[in-house]
N, C-alpha and C positions, 0 to 999 in steps of 0.2 A: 464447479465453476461459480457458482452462486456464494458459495464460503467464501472466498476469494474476493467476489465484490463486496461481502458485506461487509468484510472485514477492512477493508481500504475504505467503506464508507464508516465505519463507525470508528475508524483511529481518526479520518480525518474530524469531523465530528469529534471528538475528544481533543483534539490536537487544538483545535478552536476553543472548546469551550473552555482549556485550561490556561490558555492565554489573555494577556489582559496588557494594558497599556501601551507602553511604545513598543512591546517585543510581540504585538498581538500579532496571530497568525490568520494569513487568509487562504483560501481556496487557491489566490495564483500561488502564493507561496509553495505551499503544497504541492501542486502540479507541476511547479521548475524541481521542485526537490526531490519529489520522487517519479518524475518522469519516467524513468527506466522500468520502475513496477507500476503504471499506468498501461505504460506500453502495454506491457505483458502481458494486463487484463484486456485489451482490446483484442489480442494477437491468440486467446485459449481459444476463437473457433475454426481457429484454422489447425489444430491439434487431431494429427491421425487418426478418427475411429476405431485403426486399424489395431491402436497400442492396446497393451493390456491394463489390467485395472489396476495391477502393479507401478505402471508407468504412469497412469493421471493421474493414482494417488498419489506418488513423489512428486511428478511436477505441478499438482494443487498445493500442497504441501511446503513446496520450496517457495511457492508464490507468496503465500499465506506469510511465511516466515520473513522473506524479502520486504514484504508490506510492514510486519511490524517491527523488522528493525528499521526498518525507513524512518516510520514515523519516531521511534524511538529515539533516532540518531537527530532529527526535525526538533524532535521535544527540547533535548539537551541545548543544543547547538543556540537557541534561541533563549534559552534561559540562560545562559552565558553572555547573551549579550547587554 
């Protein structure tokens, strides 16, 4: 779980500080754009104790991956413009 936040904190964190002038990126940016893997981080403790370690490890995993194509796709899309 923790991977997971740090990892959405240190792309966003990156996502900022590679930006600069009128395409700069800010924190709301970031939270419209990747909302859905925000969510998701808010939504891992409500995640069954019950699963196996098989199962949090994909769905950290898938989290993790979510995050940084987010941010990846955030990066592009704003240096196009």
């Amino acid at each position: 779980m923790m991977k997971c936040i740090i990892t959405f904190y240190n792309e966003s964190i990156k996502s900022i500080m590679e930006s600069s002038g009128e395409t700069k990126i800010t924190w709301s940016l970031i939270y419209n754009q990747l909302k859905p893997q925000f969510i998701r981080l808010t939504q891992m403790k409500f995640e069954d104790p019950k699963n196996s370690l098989a199962d949090f490890n994909e769905y950290f995993e898938s989290l993790c991956d979510d995050i940084v194509s987010g941010s990846r796709k955030l990066n592009e899309a704003n240096l196009i413009k």
